[in-house]
Every structure is written in structure tokens, then in C-alpha cells.
N, C-alpha and C positions, 0 to 999 in steps of 0.2 A: 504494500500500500504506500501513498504517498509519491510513484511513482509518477515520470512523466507522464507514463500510460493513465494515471489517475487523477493529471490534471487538465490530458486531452477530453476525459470522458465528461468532466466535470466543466470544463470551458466550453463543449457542445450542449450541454445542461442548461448554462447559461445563457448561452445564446438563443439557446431555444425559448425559453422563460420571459427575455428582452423582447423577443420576438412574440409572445402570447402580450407583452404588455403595450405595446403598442396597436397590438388588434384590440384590446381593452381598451385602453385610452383616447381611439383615436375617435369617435362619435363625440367625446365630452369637449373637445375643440372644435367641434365643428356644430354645436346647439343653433346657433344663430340663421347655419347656413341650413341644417336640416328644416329648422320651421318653418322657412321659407318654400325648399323643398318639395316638404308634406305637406305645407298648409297647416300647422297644428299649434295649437298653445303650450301652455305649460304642462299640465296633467300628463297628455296625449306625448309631448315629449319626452319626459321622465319615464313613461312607457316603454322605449325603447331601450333605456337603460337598467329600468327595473326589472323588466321581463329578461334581458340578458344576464343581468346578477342571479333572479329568480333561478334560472336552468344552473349557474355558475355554483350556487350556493345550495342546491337540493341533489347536486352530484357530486358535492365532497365525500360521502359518507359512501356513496357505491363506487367513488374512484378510489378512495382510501384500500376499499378491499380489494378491486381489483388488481392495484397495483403491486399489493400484498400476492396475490397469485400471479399475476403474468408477469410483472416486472415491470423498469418505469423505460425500455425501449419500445416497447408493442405501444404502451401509452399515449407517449410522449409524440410520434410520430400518429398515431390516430386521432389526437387532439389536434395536429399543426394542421391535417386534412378538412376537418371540421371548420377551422377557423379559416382556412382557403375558400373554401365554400360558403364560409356564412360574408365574408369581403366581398368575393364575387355576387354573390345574391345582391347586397347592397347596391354597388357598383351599377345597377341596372334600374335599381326597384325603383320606384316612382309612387306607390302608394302604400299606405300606412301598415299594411296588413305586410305586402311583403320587405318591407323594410324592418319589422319586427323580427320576421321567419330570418331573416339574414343575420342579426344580432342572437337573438336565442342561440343558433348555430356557433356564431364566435363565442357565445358564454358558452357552449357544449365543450368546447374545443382547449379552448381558456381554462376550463375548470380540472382536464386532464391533465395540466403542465407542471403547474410548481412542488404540486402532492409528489406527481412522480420524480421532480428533479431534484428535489429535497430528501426524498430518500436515496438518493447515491449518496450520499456526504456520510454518513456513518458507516457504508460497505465500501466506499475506497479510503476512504483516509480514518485515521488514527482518531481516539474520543475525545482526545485534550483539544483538538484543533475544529469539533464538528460548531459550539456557537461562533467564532468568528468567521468559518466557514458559512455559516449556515445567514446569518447578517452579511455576508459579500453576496451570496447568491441573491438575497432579494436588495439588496442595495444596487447590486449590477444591472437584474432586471430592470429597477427603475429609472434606467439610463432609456430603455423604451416611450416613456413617455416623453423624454427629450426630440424623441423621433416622431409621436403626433403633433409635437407643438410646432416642430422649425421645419425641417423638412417636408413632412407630411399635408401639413397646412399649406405650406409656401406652394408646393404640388396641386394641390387642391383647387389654391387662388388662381395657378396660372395656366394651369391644363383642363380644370372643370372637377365634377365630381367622381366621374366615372373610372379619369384617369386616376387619379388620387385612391380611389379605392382599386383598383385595378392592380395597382402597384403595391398593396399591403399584402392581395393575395398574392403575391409574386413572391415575397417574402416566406409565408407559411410556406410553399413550396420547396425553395431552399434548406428549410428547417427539416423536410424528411426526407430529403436527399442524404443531409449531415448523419441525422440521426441515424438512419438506417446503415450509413456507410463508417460511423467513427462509434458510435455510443452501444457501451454493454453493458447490463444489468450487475458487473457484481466483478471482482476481481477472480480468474482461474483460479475453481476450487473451492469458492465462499457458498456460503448457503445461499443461494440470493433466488429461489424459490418458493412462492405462494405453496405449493401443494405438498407441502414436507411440512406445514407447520399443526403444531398437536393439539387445534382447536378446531371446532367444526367454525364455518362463516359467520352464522350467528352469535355462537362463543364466543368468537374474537371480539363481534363487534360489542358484546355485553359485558367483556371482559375490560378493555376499553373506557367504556362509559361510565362502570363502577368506578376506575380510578377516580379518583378524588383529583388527582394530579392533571389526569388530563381534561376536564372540567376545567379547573384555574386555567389554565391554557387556552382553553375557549373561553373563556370569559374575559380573560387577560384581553384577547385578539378582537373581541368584541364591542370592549370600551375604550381601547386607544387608537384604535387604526379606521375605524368606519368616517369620522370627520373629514379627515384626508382623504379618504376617499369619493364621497360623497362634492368635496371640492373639487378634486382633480377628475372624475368621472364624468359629474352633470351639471353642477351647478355653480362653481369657482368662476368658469369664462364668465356666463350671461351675472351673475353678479357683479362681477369688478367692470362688466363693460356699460351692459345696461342700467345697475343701480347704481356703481358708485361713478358713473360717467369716465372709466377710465380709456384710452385709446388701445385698441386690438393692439398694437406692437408691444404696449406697456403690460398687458394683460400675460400676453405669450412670454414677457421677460422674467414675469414674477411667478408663472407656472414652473419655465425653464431653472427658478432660481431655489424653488421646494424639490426639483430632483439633485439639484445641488445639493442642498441643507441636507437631503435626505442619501448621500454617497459620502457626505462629511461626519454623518452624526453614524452612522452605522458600526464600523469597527470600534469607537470608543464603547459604544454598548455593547458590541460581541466581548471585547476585555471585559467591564464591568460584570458582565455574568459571567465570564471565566469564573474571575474569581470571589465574585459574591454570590454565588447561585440560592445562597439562602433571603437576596433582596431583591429576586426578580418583581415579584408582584409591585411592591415596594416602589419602584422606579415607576409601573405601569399606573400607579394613582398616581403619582407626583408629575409625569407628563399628560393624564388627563386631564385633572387638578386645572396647572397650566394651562391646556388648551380652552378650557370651561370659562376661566379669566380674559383670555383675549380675546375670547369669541365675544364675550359677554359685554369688551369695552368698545370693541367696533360697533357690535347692532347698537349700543344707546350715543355713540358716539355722533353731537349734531350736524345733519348736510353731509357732504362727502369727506369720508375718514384719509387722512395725509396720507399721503405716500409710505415717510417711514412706519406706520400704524398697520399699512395691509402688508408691507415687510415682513413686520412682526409676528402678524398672524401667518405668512406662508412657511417662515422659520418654525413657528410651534405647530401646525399642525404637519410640516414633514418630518417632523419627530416623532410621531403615531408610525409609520411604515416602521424604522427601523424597532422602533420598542413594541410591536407586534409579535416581532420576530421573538421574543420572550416566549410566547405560546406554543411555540413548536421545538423549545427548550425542555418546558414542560414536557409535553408530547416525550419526547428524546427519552426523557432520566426516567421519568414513573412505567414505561412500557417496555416489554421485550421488543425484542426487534421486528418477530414474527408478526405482531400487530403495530410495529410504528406507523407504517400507511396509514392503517384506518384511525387509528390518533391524531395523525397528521390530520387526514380530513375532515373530522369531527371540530377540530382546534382551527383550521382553516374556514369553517362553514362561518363560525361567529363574527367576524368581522365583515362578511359578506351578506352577511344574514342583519343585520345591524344598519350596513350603508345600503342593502335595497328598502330596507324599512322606511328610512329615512327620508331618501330620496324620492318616493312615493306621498310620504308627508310634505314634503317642502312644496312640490307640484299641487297637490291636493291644495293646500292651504294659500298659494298664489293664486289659483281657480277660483278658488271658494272666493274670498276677498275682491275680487274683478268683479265677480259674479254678483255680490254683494253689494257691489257699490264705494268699497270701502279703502280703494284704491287708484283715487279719480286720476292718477299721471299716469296711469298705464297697466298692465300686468306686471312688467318687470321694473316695475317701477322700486325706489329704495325703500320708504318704506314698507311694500308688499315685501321684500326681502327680508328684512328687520324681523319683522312677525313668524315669516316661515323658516327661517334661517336659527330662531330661540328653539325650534322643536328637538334641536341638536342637544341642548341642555338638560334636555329631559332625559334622552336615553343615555347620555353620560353619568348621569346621579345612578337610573337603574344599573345600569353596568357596574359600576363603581361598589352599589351593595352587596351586588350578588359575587363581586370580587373577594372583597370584606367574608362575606357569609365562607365559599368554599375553600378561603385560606383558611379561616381556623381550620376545620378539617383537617386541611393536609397538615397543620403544625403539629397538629394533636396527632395524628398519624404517626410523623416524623419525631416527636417525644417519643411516643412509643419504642419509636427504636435506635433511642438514645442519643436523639442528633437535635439539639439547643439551636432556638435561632439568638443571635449578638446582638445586642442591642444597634439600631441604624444609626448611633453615633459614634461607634468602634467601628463598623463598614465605612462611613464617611472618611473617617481620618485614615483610615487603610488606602482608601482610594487615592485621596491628598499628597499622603506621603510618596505612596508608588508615584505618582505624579511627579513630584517634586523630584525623587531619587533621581528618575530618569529624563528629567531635565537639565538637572545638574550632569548626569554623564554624558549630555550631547555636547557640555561645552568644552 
């Protein structure tokens, strides 16, 4: 393990994952030019993203196990096909129905990738290296979203829609050329076989679910990461352009500048769980926490909120991706190997399960308000944002409890077998000093 062979198979992983994120990504830059499109509002809009999460997020749990039996090459490569097909589909559609059937298909596609690419990381490489492994993989991927905003768009603007999506599916294409020609399920020799492991399918999956462990994981993934998401997916462009009056190039700089924050912040968290694994949860209320505040100072913030203030908020809320990754840390340490897939998936559902929630609230409650009356400068007008944009606050609180609730659990668990969590101001200062040490030996 650890071999170059192990970081061919894991750099086609990635690329593969970049490449599912920018079929995700690439509808939530282009809301503007869809409604025109289709003809649709807000609701009808959110539609296509919800309905795409909806398939993304109710196939974690059957990808998890599948990937547990076939492996994440069969996968990975039947997902990239999916998401060719749901591009193409778009690329064409003109009405509402199949523009949906187009996106379902990329969530079909999408929802087969990171389950499976996330589980190579603890069958080629070593345990010590699988969380900051495991934070490069979705930090890399979200280099993809760099590729709906600048490229992709730029495409879009200047060749039309057709080309623009034409050329995404061209992409998946390449990705199971790769896959099927460089990526293997497992290092010669390793178990890396579904049909050897000593539990019937259902077993696994109830065996799974009882952990307590992997629960916090989904829960962790459910209250830090859906904000971000739910920005960068549907609703981040038509707010910063249509409510807060900012210009499309300004808009696409500060998308581009949350996959930044979000490739910067990533390894200092994978160290930090290195070696605090007893503060994972820890960390995921304290950048909720955070995000809960800045959300909360822009919506009352009066007229259009400054520049450095929507900064602010796309720095905090691309600290939700990387500290996500928490949950499939989770996932990792509480499960055997034989069921980490379906861990994985279960623990991946919740943040996805969370941002289609949402995103169906924020459209709903834009509609509603139009509909009402109660938004006389428009649908996407700022205040109508303001009001549907606070329903974020809400499922951050619920998150937040049921975090609270299954961590006792597992501490009580984890007493049981003799393992004390340190107070988080003996972690702090741990953290501090390693900091400091090796600052001092760069100079």
C-alpha cells in the first residue's frame, strides 16, 4: 500500500468525484438562465435541484451496499454513465418535465461516486493517513465546482446552452474511459469483496445503523454541510445577484473564492482529527454555531450587505464541506470494513437529505410571499430572500440537538471501554502548541 500504484488508483478516484461535482454544480450557476429557459419561478426551479438531491440522497443507502458487494470500479464508472446521460438529456430539453428526467439522472449518477471513491482510501493506503486522505478527496473534488462557475458558464455564455451542457457530458465520458482503464477495487490480495463479508445485506445494513457512531456521522454531515450546499447548489447565485444586487462576475468570484476557502481549510481539519478524534463532533457545533451567526447578521443586515460581509459568509459557510468530512471519520473508526460502504452512505445521505429539505423551503416560501403579496419588488427580491433564506436557522438548531442527543451515546459507549474524552481546553492548547512547534521549525 501507499504505492504509486495507490496513488494512480486514488488520483483517478478523484478525478472522477471533480468530475461528478461539476455535473452537480453546474444547474446552481446557471438558475437565472434556466428560468428563462423553462419559463419557471422559484418553486418550479428549486425543482430541478430538489428532485436531483431527492434521487442523490435516497441512493446513499442502496449505493453504500452495493458498493460493499461489487466494488467502487463497477460503480464509479456506472455513475459517470448516468451523469452523461442525465447532461445530455438537459442539453436538449426545453420543457420542464424533461429537464427534470435529465437532472434526476445526474443525481442517479452523482450519488454512485464519492461512496465509492471514499472507500478506496482505507484499502490502499495505511489508517494513520485515511482522514487527511479522506479531506483531500472531497476538498479536490471541490475544485469541480470551480469548473461550473468559470469555465462552464463562460461556455454556456458564449456557445449557448446546448453546447455548455454538451460538453459536461463529454467529461463523464472520459471519466469511464479512466476508470475502467487505471482504477481497481483493492490492492492484489486484499479482501476488497462484497460477497465474503459475514453478514446477510440487511444485517449489515442494521448492523450499521445501530452504531451509535455512525449516526453522529450522519448527523455531524447533516448540520454542517447542507448551508453550503444549498448556496452553492440553488440559491447562493440568484441571491447575491438578484437580492443583494451584486454583478454576475462579482457573484462567480465569490463562488470561485468558497472552493478556495474550502481547499485551504480542508487538511488543517484532516490534522485536527488526526489527532483529536475525541473533538470531532466538537468542531462540527462550533462551525455551525459560526455559520448560524453570519447567516443571521447578513439576513437583518439593512439594504444590500458590503462586500466584505458576503466574504465572510462564503468563508464560513465553505467550512461546512471540509468539516463534513468529520462524518465519514465517524463512518471509518465505529464500523468494520465489510460494512464501511453502507456507513459511508447512511452518513452521506444526511447532508443531502438536509440541503434538498431546504432548498424546497427556501423556493416554497419565495412563492408563497409573491403569491401573497408580500413581496411587492419582485420574487427574488431581498427581502423575499431574508425571510426564506432564516428557514436555514431552523434546521441548524435541529441538527445541532440531535448532535448533542447521539454524542452522549457514543461517550457513554466509549467510557464503557475505558476511553475518557479531555477536556476541549487540553485539545485547544495541544492544537496551539503543535502549531507553534512547527512554526518555529520552518524558521
Amino acid at each position: 500500500m501507499n504505492s504509486w500504484r495507490a496513488w494512480t488508483v486514488w488520483g483517478i478516484g478523484v478525478f472522477a468525484y471533480l468530475v461528478a461535482v461539476v455535473q452537480r454544480t453546474s444547474f446552481g450557476v446557471v438558475g437565472l438562465e434556466a428560468s428563462d429557459r423553462f419559463h419557471v419561478g422559484g418553486a418550479v426551479l428549486s425543482a430541478f435541484t430538489v428532485l436531483q438531491l431527492v434521487v442523490y440522497a435516497s441512493l446513499q443507502i442502496p449505493v453504500g451496499m452495493l458498493v460493499d458487494r461489487f466494488g467502487s470500479r463497477i460503480m464509479v464508472a456506472t455513475g459517470a454513465i448516468f451523469m452523461a446521460l442525465g447532461q445530455l438529456q438537459i442539453a436538449v430539453a426545453e420543457s420542464v418535465v424533461t429537464g427534470i428526467i435529465g437532472r434526476m439522472l445526474v443525481g442517479m449518477g452523482d450519488a454512485m461516486t464519492f461512496v465509492s471513491v471514499l472507500r478506496l482510501v482505507p484499502l490502499w493506503f495505511k489508517p494513520k493517513r485515511s482522514p487527511l486522505l479522506t479531506q483531500l478527496t472531497g476538498m479536490l473534488g471541490m475544485l469541480g465546482q470551480l469548473v461550473s462557475v468559470i469555465p462552464f458558464l463562460a461556455l454556456l455564455h458564449a456557445r449557448g446552452w446546448s453546447a455548455g451542457f454538451f460538453s459536461l457530458a463529454s467529461l463523464s465520458v472520459l471519466v469511464v474511459v479512466l476508470v475502467l482503464s487505471l482504477l481497481r477495487n483493492a490492492p492484489a490480495g486484499a479482501a476488497a469483496r462484497g460477497g465474503e463479508t459475514p453478514e446477510g445485506t440487511r444485517a449489515v445494513l442494521a448492523s450499521a445503523w445501530r452504531q451509535a457512531g455512525t449516526r453522529l456521522g450522519m448527523w455531524s454531515h447533516f448540520t454542517v454541510q447542507f448551508s453550503g450546499n444549498v448556496f452553492a447548489l440553488a440559491w447562493g447565485f440568484p441571491f447575491m445577484v438578484a437580492g443583494q444586487g451584486y454583478d454576475s462576475a462579482t457573484a462567480a468570484g465569490l463562488m470561485s473564492f468558497f472552493v478556495v476557502v474550502s481547499l485551504l481549510a480542508g487538511p488543517p481539519m484532516g490534522r485536527f482529527v488526526s489527532r483529536h478524534p475525541l473533538r470531532r463532533s466538537t468542531l462540527v457545533l462550533i462551525i455551525t454555531g459560526l455559520t448560524a451567526v453570519v447567516w443571521a447578521v447578513v439576513l437583518l443586515y439593512p439594504g444590500q450587505a458590503p462586500l466584505w460581509l458576503m466574504i465572510l459568509l462564503v468563508a464560513v459557510l465553505a467550512l461546512g464541506g471540509p468539516c463534513s468530512m468529520i462524518g465519514f471519520d465517524f463512518a471509518r473508526t465505529f464500523n468494520p470494513s465489510h460494512r464501511l460502504g453502507t456507513a459511508t452512505g447512511i452518513v452521506n445521505s444526511g447532508g443531502f437529505v438536509a440541503a434538498l429539505l431546504t432548498m424546497f423551503l427556501v423556493g416554497y416560501l419565495l412563492d408563497l410571499q409573491h403569491a401573497l403579496g408580500l413581496s411587492p419588488a419582485g420574487l427574488y427580491s431581498l427581502d423575499a430572500f431574508r425571510v426564506a433564506l432564516a428557514v436555514q436557522l431552523v434546521v441548524m438548531a435541529f441538527g445541532s440537538a440531535m448532535v448533542l442527543g447521539v454524542r452522549r451515546k457514543v461517550r457513554r459507549q466509549l467510557a464503557a471501554g475505558g476511553v475518557k474524552v479531555p477536556p476541549l481546553r487540553d485539545a485547544l492548547l495541544l492544537t496551539w502548541t503543535d502549531f507553534r512547534s512547527r512554526r518555529l521549525a520552518r524558521r
